[in-house]
C-alpha positions as CSV (number, residue, x, y, z in Angstrom):
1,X,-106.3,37.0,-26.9
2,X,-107.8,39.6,-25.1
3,X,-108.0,40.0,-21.3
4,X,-110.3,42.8,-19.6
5,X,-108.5,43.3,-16.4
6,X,-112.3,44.2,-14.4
7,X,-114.7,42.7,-16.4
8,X,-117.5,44.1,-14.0
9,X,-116.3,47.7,-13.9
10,X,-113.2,49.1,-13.4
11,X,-112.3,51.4,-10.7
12,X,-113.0,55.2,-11.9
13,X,-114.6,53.9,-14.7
14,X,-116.6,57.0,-16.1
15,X,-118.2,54.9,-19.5
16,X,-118.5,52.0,-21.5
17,X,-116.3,52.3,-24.0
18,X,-112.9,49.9,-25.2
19,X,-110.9,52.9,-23.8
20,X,-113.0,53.0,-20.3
21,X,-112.2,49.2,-19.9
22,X,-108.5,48.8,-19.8
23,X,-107.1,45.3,-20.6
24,X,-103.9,42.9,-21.5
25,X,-103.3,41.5,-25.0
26,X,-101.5,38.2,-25.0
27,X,-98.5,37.2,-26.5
28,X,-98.2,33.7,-24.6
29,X,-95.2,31.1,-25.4
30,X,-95.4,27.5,-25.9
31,X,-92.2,26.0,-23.5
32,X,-91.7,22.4,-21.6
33,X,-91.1,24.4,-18.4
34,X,-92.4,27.8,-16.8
35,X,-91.2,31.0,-18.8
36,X,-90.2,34.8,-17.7
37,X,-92.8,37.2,-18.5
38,X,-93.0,41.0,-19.5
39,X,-95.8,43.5,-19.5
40,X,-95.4,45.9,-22.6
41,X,-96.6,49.6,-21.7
42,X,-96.5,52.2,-24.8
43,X,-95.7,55.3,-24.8
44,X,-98.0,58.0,-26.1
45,X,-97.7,61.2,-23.1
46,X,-100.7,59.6,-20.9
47,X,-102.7,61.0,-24.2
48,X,-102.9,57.9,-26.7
49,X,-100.9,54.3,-26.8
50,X,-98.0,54.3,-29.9
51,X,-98.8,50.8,-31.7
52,X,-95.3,50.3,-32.5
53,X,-94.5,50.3,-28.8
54,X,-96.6,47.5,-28.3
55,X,-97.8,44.4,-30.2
56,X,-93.7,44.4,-32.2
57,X,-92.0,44.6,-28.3
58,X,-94.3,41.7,-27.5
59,X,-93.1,39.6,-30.6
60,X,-89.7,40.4,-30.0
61,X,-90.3,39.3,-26.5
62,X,-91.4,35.8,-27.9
63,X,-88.5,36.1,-29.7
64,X,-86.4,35.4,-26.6
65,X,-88.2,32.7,-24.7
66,X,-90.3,35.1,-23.1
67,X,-94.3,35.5,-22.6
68,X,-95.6,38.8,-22.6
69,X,-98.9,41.0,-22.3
70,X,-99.8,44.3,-24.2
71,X,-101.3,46.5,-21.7
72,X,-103.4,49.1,-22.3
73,X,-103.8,50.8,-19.8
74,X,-106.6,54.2,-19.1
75,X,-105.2,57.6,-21.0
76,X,-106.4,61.1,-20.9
77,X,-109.1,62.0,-20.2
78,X,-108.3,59.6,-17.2
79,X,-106.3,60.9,-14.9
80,X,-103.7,59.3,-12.1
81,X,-104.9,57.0,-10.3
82,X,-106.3,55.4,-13.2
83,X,-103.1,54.0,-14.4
84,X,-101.4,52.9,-11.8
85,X,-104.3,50.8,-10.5
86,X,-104.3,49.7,-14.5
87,X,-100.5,48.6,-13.9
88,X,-100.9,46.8,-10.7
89,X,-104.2,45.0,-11.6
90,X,-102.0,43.8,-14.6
91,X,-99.1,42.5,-12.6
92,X,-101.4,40.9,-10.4
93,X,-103.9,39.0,-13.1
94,X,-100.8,37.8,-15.1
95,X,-99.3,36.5,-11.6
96,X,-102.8,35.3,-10.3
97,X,-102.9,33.2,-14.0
98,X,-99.4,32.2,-14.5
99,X,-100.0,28.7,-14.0
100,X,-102.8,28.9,-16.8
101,X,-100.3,30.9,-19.3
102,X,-97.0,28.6,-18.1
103,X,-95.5,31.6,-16.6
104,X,-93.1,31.9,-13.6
105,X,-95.0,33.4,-11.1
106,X,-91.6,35.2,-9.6
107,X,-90.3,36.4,-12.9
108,X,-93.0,39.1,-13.7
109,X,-91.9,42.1,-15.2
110,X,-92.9,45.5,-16.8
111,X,-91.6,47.5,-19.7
112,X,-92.7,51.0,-21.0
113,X,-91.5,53.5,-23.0
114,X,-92.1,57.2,-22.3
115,X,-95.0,57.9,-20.5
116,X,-95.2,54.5,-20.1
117,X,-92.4,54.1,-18.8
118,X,-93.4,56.7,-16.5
119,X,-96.5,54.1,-15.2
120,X,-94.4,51.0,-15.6
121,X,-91.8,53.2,-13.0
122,X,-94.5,54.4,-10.8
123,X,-95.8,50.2,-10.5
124,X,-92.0,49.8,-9.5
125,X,-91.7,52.2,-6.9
126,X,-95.4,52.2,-5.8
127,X,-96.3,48.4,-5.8
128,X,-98.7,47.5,-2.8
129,X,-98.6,44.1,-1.1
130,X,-101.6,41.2,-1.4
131,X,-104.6,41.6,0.6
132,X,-105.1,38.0,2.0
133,X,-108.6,39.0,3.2
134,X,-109.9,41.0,-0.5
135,X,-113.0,38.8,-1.8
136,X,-111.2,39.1,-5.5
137,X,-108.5,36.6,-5.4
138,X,-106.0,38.7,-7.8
139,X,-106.0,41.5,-5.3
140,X,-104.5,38.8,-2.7
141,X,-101.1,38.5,-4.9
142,X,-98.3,41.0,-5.0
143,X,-98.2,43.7,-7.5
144,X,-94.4,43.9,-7.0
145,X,-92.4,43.6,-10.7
146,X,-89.3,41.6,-10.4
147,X,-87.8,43.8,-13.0
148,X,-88.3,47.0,-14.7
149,X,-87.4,48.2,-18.2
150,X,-87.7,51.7,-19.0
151,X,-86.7,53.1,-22.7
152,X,-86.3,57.0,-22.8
153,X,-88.8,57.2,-19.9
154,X,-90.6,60.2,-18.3
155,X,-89.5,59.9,-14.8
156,X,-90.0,63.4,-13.1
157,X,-93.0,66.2,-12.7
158,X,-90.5,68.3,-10.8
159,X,-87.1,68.8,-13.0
160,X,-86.3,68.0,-16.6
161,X,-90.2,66.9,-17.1
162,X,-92.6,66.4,-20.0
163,X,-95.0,69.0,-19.4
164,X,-97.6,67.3,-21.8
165,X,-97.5,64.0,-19.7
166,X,-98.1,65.5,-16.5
167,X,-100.9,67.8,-17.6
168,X,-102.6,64.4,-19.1
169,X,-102.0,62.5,-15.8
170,X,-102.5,65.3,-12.8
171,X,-104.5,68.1,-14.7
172,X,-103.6,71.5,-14.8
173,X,-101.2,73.1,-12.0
174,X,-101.0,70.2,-9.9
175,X,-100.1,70.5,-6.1
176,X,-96.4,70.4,-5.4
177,X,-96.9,67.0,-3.0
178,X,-98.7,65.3,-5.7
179,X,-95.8,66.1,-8.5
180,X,-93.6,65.0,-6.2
181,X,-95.1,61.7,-5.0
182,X,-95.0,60.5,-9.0
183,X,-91.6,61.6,-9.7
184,X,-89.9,58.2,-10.0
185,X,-86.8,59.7,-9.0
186,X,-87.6,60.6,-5.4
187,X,-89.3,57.4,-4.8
188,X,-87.0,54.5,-5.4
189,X,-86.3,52.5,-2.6
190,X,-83.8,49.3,-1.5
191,X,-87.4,47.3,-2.4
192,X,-87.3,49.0,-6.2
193,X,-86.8,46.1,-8.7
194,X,-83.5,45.5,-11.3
195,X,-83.7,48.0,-13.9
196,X,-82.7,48.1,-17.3
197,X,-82.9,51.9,-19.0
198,X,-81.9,52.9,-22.3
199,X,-82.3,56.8,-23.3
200,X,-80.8,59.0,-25.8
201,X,-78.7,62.0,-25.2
202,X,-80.0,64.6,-27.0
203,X,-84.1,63.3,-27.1
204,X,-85.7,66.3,-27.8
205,X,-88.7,65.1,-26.1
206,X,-88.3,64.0,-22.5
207,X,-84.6,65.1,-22.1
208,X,-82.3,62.1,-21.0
209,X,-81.8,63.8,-17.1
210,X,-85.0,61.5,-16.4
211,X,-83.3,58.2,-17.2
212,X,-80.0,59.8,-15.3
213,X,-81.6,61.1,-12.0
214,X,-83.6,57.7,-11.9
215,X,-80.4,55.5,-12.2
216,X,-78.6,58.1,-9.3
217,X,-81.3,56.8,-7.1
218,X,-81.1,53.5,-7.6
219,X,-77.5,53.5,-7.4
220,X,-78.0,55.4,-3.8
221,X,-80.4,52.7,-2.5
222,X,-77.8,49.7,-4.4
223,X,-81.0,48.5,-6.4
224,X,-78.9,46.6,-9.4
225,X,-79.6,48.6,-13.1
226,X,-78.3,48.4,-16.1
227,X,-77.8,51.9,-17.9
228,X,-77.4,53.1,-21.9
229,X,-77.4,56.4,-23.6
230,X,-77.1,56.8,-27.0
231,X,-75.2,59.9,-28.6
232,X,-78.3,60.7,-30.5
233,X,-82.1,60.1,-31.7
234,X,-85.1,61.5,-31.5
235,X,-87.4,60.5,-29.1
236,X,-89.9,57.7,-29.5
237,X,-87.8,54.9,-31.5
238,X,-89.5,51.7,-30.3
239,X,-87.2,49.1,-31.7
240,X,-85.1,51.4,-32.5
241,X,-84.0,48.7,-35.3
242,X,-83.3,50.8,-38.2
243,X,-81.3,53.4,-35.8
244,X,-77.0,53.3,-36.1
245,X,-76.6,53.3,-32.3
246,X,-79.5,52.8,-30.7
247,X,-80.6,49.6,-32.5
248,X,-78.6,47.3,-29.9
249,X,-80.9,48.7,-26.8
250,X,-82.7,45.1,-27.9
251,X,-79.4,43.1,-27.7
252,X,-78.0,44.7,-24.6
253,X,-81.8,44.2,-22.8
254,X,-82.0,40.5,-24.1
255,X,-78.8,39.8,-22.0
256,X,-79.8,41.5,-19.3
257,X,-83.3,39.6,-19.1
258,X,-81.3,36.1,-20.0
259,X,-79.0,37.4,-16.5
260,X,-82.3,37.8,-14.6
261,X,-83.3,34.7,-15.0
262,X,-86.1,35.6,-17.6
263,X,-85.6,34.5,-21.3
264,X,-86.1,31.4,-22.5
265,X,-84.9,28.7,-24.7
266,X,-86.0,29.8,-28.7
């Protein structure tokens, strides 16, 4: 099932496209009581969306207990803000609907890899409270993830960065203040959800000080993560199930969700 997250326009919308209408793919359980649910983010360098990092994290979601939503949110030639409003109207719709999908209204979270794991980080550390008094009832809910998962994220625009991602997100030579605003690391706050990061050392695509530098932060403002780093692998595994090491990122994560209070019985 698919779910157009403005069906009248979205904000910035510049055509009429499937690309200029961004949107959540469900991947809903069947369960006697409420469930946890994730938002899947794929990767891609804010350029494309990787199809293995999406509809296969969902079904492994399912896998545990746990609902979750494809989202796919605006790429290049869309530039910030266009994802981060995609990221929080997502939270929002899925929390404005849980009741309809049997979700846990309080048990919302957001997964990305790469660049999106750069957006789902940014909806972590930039989330905005409910407007009581918008006309659109989903903009009067939080968009506040109660947990964030980031695999072998892009994190910062200011050290250690992907140089592809942030040209596709803030254009060329972006102002200092702006690189520095969506550089997860210097934004994390005591409010910054439970985080679960998995990275590998020697990723020859975003280099593993992004995962690091985001867990330091945490760690400063005692926001509870969970951190692993494989020896090595090249960036964009996914499942990562066919890798030596880094294939247990799924059982180590399943844990961690089951500690948060988010998967379910299977």
């Amino acid at each position: 099932m698919t779910i157009e997250l403005w069906p009248n326009g979205a904000p910035y919308q510049a055509g009429e496209t499937e690309e200029d209408r961004p949107r959540l793919v469900a991947f809903p359980v069947d369960s006697p009581t409420p469930v946890g649910c994730v938002i899947v983010c794929p990767g891609g360098g804010y350029a494309r969306r990787a199809d293995h990092e999406g509809n296969p994290i969902a079904e492994w979601l399912n896998s545990l207990g746990i609902a979750a939503f494809v989202l796919h949110y605006r790429v290049a030639p869309y530039r910030h803000p266009a994802p981060l409003e995609d990221c929080r109207r997502a939270i929002r719709w899925v929390r404005t609907h849980a009741e309809q999908y049997g979700i846990d209204p309080d048990k919302i979270g957001m997964l990305g890899f790469s660049a999106g794991g750069h957006a789902t980080a940014m909806a972590g550390v930039h989330h905005e409270p409910g407007n009581p008094e918008a006309a659109d009832p989903i903009d009067r809910v939080s968009s506040r993830p109660n947990a964030l998962i980031l695999c072998y994220p892009v994190i910062s625009f200011v050290q250690s960065y992907h140089a592809g991602s942030m040209k596709n997100l803030l254009g060329d030579e972006p102002p200092m203040e702006l690189r520095e605003r969506l550089s997860g690391e210097l934004a994390v706050n005591a409010e910054t959800p439970p985080t679960f990061l998995w990275h590998t050392a020697d990723d020859p695509g975003v280099p593993v000080e992004n995962a690091l530098m985001f867990a330091a932060s945490l760690s400063r403002h005692k926001v509870p993560f969970d951190l692993h780093v494989y020896e090595s692998g090249r960036h964009g595994l996914g499942l990562a199930d066919t890798h030596p090491q880094a294939y247990t990122w799924t059982l180590e994560c399943a844990n961690w969700l089951r500690k948060q209070g988010f998967a379910g019985q299977v």
